[in-house]
C-alpha positions in Angstrom: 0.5 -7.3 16.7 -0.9 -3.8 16.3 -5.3 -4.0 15.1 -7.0 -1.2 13.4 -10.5 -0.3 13.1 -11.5 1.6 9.8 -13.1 4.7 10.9 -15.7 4.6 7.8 -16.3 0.7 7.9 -15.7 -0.1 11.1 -13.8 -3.5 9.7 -10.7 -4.3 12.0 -7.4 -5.3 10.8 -4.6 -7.0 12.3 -1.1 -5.1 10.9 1.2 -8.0 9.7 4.1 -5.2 8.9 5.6 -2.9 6.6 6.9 -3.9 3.4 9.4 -1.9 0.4 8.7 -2.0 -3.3 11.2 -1.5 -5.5 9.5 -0.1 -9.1 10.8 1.6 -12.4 9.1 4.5 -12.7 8.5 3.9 -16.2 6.2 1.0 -14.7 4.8 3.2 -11.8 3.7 5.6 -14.6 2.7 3.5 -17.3 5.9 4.7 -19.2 6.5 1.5 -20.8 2.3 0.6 -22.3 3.1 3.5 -24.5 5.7 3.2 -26.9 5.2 6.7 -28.4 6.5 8.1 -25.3 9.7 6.0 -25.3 11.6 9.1 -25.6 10.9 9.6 -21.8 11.2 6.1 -20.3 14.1 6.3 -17.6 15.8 3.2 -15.5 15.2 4.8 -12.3 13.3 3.3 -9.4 11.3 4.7 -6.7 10.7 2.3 -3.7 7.5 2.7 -2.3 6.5 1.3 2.0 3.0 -0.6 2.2 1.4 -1.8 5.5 0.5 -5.7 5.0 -3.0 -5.9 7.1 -5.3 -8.9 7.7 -9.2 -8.3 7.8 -10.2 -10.2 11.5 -12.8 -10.9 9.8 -12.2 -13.6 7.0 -8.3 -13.7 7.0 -8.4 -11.3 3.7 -4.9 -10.0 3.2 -4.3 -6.4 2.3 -1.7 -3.9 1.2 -2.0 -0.1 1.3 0.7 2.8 1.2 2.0 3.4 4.2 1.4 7.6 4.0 -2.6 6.4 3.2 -2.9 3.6 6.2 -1.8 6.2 8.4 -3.7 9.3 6.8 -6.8 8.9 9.5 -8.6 6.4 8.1 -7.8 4.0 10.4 -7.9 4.0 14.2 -5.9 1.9 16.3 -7.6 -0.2 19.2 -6.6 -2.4 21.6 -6.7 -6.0 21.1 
C-alpha cells in the first residue's frame, strides 16, 4: 500500500483506497434542511471520489476528497 506524510504535520498515512459517493445534491447543498427553498430541490446526484487513509500512528481512519488528498498536502514516501 501507498504511505503519505502530511507536509504541514508530518503525520504519515497508509492509503487504504479510493472510494465513490453517490449524494442528492439537494443533501450536498443543504437543499432539503430548508423547506422554504423547496422550489429548488432536484433528484439529481453528484458522485463524489474520497481516498480512505489510516493514520500509522493509532490506526485512525480517514476520508478526504480525492482532488484535496492530492492538492500537495501530502507527500508520498517510501515504506
Amino acid at each position: 500500500m501507498r504511505r503519505f506524510k502530511h507536509k504541514k504535520r508530518g503525520t504519515t498515512y497508509e492509503m487504504l483506497g479510493l472510494a465513490k459517493m453517490q449524494i442528492s445534491a439537494d443533501t450536498l447543498y443543504g437543499y432539503e434542511n430548508d423547506r422554504r427553498d423547496a422550489g429548488r430541490m432536484t433528484n439529481n446526484l453528484e458522485t463524489m471520489s474520497f481516498v480512505v487513509y489510516r493514520s500509522l500512528h493509532d490506526d485512525t481512519l480517514w476520508v478526504r476528497p480525492e482532488r484535496e488528498f492530492f492538492d500537495g498536502r501530502f507527500q508520498e514516501i517510501e515504506k
